[in-house]
C-alpha positions in Angstrom: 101.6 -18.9 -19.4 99.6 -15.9 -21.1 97.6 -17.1 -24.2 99.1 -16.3 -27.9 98.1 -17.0 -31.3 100.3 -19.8 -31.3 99.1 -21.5 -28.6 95.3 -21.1 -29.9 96.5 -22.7 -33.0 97.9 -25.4 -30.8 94.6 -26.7 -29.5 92.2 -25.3 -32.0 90.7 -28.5 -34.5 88.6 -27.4 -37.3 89.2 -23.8 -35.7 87.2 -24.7 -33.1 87.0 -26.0 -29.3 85.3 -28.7 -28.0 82.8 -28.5 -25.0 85.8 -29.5 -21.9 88.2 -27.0 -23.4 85.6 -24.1 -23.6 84.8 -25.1 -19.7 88.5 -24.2 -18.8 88.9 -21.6 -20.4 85.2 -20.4 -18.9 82.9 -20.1 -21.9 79.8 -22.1 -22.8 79.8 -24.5 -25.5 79.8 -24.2 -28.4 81.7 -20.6 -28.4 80.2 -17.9 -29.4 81.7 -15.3 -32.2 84.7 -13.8 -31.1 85.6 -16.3 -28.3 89.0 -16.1 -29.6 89.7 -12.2 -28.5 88.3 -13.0 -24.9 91.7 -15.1 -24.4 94.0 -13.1 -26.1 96.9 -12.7 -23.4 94.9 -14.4 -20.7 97.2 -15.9 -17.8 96.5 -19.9 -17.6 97.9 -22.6 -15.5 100.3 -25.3 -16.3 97.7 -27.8 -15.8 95.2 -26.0 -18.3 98.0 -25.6 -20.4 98.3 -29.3 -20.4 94.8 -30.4 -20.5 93.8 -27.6 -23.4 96.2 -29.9 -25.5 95.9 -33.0 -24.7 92.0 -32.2 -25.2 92.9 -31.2 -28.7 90.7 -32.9 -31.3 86.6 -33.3 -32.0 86.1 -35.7 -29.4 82.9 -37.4 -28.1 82.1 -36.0 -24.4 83.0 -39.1 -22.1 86.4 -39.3 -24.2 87.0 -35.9 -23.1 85.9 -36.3 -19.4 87.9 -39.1 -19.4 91.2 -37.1 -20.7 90.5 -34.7 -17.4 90.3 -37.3 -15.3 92.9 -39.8 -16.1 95.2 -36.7 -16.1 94.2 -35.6 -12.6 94.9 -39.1 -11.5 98.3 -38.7 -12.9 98.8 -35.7 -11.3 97.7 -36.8 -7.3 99.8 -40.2 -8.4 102.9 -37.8 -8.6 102.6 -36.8 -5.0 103.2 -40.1 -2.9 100.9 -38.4 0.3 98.0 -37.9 -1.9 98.3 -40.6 -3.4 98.1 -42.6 -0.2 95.2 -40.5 0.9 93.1 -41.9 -1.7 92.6 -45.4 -0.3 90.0 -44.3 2.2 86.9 -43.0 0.9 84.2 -41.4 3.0 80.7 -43.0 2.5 77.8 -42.7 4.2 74.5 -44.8 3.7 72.3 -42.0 2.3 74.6 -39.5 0.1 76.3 -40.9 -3.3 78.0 -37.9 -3.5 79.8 -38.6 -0.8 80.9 -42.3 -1.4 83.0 -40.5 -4.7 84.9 -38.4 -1.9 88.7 -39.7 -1.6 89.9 -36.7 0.9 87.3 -34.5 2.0 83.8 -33.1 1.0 81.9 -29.9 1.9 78.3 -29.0 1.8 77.1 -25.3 1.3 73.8 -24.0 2.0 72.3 -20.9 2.1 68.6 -19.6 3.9 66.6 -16.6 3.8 63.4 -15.6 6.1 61.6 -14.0 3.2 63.4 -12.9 0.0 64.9 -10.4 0.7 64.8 -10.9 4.0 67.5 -12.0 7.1 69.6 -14.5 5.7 72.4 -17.0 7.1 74.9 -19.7 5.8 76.0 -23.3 6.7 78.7 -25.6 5.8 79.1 -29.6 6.5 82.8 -30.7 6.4 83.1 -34.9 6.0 86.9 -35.1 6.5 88.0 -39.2 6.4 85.2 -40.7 7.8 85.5 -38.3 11.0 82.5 -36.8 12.2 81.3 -33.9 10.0 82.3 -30.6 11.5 79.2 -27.7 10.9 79.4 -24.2 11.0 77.3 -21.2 10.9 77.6 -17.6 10.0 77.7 -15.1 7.5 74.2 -13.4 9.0 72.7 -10.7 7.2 69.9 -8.5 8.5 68.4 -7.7 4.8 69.8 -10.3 2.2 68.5 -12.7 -0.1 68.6 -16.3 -0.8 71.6 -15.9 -3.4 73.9 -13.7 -1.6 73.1 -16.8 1.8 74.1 -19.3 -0.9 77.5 -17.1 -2.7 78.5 -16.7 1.1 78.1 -20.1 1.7 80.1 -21.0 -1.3 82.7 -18.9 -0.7 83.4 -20.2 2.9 83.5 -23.7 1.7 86.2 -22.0 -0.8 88.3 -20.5 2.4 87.9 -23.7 4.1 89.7 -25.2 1.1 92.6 -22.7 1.0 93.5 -23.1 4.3 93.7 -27.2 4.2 96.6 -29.6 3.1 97.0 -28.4 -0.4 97.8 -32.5 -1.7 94.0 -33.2 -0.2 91.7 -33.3 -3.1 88.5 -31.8 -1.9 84.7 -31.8 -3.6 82.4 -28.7 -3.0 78.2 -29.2 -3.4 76.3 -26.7 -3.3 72.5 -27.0 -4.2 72.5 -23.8 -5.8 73.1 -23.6 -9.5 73.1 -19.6 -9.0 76.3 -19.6 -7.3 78.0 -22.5 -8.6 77.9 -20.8 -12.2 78.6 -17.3 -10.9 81.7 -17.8 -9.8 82.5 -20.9 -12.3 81.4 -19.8 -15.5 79.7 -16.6 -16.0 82.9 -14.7 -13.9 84.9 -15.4 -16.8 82.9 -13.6 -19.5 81.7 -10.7 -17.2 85.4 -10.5 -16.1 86.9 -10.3 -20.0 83.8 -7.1 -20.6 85.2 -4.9 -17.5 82.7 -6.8 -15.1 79.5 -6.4 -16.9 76.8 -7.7 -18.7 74.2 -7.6 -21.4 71.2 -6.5 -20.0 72.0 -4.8 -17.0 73.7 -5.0 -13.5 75.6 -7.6 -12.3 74.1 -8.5 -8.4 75.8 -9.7 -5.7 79.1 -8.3 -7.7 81.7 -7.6 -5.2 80.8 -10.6 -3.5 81.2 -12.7 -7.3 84.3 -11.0 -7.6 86.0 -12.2 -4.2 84.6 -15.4 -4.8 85.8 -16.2 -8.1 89.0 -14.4 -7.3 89.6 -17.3 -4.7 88.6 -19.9 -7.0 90.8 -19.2 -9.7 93.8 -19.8 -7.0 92.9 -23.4 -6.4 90.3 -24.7 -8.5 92.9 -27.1 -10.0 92.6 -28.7 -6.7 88.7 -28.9 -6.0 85.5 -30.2 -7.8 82.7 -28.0 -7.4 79.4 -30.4 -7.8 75.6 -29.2 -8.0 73.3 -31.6 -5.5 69.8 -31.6 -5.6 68.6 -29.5 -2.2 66.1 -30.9 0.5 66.5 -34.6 -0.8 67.4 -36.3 1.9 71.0 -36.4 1.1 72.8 -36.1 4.8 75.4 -33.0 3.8 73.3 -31.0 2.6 70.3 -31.2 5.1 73.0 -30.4 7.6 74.5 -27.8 5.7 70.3 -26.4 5.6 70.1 -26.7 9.3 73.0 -24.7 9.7 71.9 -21.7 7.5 68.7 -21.7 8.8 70.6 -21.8 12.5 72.6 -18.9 11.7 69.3 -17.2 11.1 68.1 -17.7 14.8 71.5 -17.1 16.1 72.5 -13.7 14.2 76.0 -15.1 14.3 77.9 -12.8 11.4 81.3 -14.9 12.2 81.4 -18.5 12.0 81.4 -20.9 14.2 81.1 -24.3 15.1 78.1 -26.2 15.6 78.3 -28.5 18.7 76.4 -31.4 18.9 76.0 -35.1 20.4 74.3 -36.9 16.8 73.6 -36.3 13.5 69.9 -37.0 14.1 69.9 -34.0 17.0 70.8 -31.7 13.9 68.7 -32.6 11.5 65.9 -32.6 13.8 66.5 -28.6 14.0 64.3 -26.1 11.9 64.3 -26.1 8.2 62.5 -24.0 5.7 
């Protein structure tokens, strides 16, 4: 549905949002003056829809996050195969992260030799308690460590697109840079004709595929921020990888064969 007067008065208390309902609709909280033009005929999903109401009301911020999440649980407990999917959760000794995954979970990384300098990607996939599937790719001759980590991101995004759209999938990425490019500060550079106070927007045509992608299913992923080189097992992977592509110049990516875990995370990392 496109966004109307009406509908702002619908969800608006004291003429003003609360901090979950300014996330979906992609503005920091509290709103800034003139937050309400922004959204002015602004296409939204049935599920914001939804949640934008039911998130009505100055509310205290683990009511709200509550509201989200009892209503995605409704929403996988509508769909019997998702549903059923949920009863195995991957967990793996070292990575809390991953003990909250119910479907699957994908690490991201991104590394650059000097900055800017040759850069590469790496992704992790845990998929059901399988063996986590690694690629590499997305080499760049002269890059830098943000567009490694946006590249990273968005192939974790394409990896989501193409899977069983009733799996509910979880993204980390240990870069704040990307996650809030294509999350959050899309959405505000987006409304002013993609640009922004101060100057140039970098990396742009790469933010704008990205975010492009995740508006198409973000009601079906979690995007998470992890803490990098901290021993959690994804992410080192996801490192090794990055760092791999790097030595390999693949600019396509491919899989990363290998016998153990321990024979990965034994390779180089910077």
């Amino acid at each position: 549905m496109k966004i109307d007067d009406k509908f702002l008065e619908l969800i608006l208390h004291d003429f003003t949002l609360n901090k979950k309902q300014c996330e979906i609709l992609g503005f920091t909280f509290p709103p800034e003056e003139g937050w309400d033009s922004l959204v002015i005929n602004k296409e939204i999903s049935t599920t914001d829809t939804n949640l934008l109401i039911l998130l009505k009301g100055k509310l205290a911020l683990k009511t709200q996050e509550q509201i989200v999440k009892n209503y995605k649980t409704l929403s996988r407990f509508r769909n019997p195969k998702s549903a059923n999917s949920q009863q195995k959760e991957t967990t793996t000794s070292n990575s809390v992260e991953q003990k909250e995954m119910l479907d699957i979970s994908i690490y991201c990384d991104g590394a650059c030799s000097g900055n800017p300098g040759k850069a590469g990607s790496g992704i992790a996939v845990y998929s059901k308690g399988n063996k986590p599937v690694l690629y590499h790719g997305d080499y760049v001759e002269n890059g830098t460590n943000n567009i490694a980590e946006l590249n990273a991101l968005y192939k974790a995004m394409q990896i989501c697109e193409e899977s069983n759209p009733t799996e509910q999938i979880t993204i980390f990425s240990d870069s704040k840079y990307s996650i809030d490019c294509i999350t959050t500060w899309a959405y505000g550079w987006k409304a002013k004709g993609w640009k922004k106070k101060g100057g140039e927007i970098k990396n742009l045509e790469l933010i704008k595929g990205a975010h492009d992608l995740y508006e198409t299913i973000k009601y079906r992923i979690t995007i998470k921020h992890v803490k990098g080189h901290a021993g959690i097992e994804g992410n080192e992977l996801a490192d090794r990888m990055a760092v791999y592509t790097i030595k390999s110049k693949s600019k396509n990516y491919e899989i990363y064969t290998y016998d153990t875990i321990n024979d990965v995370l034994s390779l180089t990392s910077y």
